[in-house]
C-alpha positions in Angstrom: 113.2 128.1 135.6 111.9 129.1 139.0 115.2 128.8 140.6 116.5 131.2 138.4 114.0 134.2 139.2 114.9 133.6 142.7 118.4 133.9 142.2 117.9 137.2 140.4 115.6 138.3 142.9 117.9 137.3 145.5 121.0 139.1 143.3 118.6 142.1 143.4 117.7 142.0 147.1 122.0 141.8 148.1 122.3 144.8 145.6 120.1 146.5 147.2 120.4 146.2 150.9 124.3 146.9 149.4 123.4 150.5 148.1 121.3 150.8 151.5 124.5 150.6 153.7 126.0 152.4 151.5 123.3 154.9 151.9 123.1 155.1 155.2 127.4 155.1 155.6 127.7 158.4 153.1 125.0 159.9 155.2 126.4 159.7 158.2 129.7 160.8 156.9 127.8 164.0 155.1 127.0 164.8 158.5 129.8 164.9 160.2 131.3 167.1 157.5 128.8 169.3 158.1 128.7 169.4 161.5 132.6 169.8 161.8 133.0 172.3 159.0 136.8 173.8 159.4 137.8 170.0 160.4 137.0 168.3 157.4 137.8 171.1 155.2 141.1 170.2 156.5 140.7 167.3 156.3 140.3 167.3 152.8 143.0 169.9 152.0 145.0 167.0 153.7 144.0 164.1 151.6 144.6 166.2 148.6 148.0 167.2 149.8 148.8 163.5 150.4 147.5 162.4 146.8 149.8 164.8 145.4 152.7 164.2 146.9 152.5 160.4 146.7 151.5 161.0 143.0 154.6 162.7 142.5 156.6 160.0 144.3 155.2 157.5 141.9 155.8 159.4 138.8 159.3 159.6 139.7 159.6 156.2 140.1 157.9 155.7 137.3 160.6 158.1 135.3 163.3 155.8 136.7 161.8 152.7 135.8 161.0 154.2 132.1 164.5 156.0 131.5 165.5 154.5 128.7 162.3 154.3 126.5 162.9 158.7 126.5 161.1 161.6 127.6 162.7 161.3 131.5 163.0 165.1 132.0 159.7 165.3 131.2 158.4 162.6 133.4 160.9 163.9 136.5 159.8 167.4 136.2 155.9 166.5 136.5 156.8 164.1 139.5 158.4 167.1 141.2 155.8 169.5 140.5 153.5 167.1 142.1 155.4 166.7 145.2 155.4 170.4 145.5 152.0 171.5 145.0 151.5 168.4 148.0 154.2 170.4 149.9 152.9 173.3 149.8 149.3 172.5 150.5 150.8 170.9 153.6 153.2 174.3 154.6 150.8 176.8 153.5 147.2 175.2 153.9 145.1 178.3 154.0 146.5 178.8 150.0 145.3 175.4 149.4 142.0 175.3 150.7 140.9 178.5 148.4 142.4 176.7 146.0 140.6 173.4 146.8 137.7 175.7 147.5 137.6 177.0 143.7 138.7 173.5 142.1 135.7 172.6 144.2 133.1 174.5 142.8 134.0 173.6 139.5 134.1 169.7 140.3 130.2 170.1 141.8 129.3 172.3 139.0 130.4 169.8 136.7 129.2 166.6 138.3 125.6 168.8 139.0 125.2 169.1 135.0 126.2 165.2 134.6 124.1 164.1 137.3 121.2 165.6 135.6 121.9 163.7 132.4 121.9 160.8 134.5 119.0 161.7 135.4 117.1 162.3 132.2 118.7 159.1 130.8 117.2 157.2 133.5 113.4 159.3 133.4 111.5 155.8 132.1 112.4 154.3 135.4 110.6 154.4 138.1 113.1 156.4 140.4 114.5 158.6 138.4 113.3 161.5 140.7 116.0 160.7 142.8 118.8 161.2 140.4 117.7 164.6 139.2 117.2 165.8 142.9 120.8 164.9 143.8 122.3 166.7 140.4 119.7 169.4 141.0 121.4 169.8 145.0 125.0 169.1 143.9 124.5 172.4 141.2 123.2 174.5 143.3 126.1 173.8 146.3 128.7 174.2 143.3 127.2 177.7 142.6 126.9 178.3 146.0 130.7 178.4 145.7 131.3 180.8 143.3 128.6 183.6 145.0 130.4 183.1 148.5 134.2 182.7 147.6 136.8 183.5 149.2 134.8 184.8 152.6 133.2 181.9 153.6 136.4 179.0 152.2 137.3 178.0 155.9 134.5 176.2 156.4 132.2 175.9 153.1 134.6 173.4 151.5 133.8 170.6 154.5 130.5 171.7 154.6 129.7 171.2 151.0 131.7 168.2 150.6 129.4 167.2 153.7 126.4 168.2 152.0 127.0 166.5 148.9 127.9 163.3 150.6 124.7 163.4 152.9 122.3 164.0 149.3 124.2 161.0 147.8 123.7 159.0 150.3 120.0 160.0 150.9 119.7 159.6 147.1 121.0 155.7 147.3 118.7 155.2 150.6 115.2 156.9 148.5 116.8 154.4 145.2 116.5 151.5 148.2 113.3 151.4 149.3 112.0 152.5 145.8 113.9 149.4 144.5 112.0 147.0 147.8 109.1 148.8 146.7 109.3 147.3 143.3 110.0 143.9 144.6 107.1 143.8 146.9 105.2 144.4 144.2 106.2 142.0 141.8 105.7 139.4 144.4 102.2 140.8 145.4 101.9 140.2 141.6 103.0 137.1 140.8 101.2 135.6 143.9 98.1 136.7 142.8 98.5 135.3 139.4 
């Protein structure tokens, strides 16, 4: 019986030097978003265009593949507009970053209001503090979208993709130590006893 608390305890000690790393990785990546604004904004506009376009490659494939079981027009014509809209973010990237930019705002709004759910679903734990911060932070960056848009798209989309990287990862590093912190105690505990 003893072996098996140590194994969970050791299961929960991997986990969470895992979600450390990872911690420490996204905030170091938030960073350099944020210190390099226009560069990862076009960074991302490029990842997005890439997506697409190999989305669209796939679905065409797909269509070929699937030909005979019907709808192939259908299935063709979303592959191609796919590969355009990549296309086009690639010729014309100022277009696709106040695009991006808008889609954006929506996508932290969004995730801000389920974060916070999280959040509240968590509140009998311990660290649930941390949760609500990071929805709290990722809300008030997607809003910061819609007061500042179009002026400011250059460089906000990096920056606020940085930003919300850097919160997440300081949110995993603060669920860390709060999580070593528990540990610690429940050893002080059951030496004790």
């Amino acid at each position: 019986m003893t072996s098996d608390v140590s194994l969970d305890r050791n299961e929960v000690k991997q986990v969470r030097d895992r979600s450390l790393w990872t911690g420490v990785v996204l905030a170091i990546f938030g960073l350099v978003a944020i210190v390099l604004p226009v560069v990862s904004t076009i960074f991302v506009e490029t990842w997005v265009a890439i997506i697409l376009a190999s989305a669209g490659a796939t679905k065409l494939f797909y269509a070929y593949q699937t030909r005979a079981q019907g709808g192939t027009l259908w299935k063709v014509l979303l592959g191609i507009l796919y590969i355009a809209t990549g296309i086009m973010l690639f010729i014309n990237p100022r277009i696709g970053i106040l695009t991006l930019t808008l889609l954006l705002g929506s996508f932290l709004l969004t995730e801000g209001v389920f974060e916070l759910i999280l959040a509240f679903k968590l509140r009998p734990q311990q660290n649930w503090t941390w949760a609500l911060g990071n929805g709290i932070v990722t809300l008030l960056l997607g809003a910061m979208i819609w007061f500042q848009f179009p002026f400011d798209a250059p460089w906000l989309l990096g920056t606020l993709v940085g930003a919300s990287i850097l919160f997440t990862g300081i949110s995993r590093i603060g669920l860390s130590f709060k999580a070593r912190e528990v540990l610690n105690n429940e050893s002080e505990s059951t030496a004790s006893a």
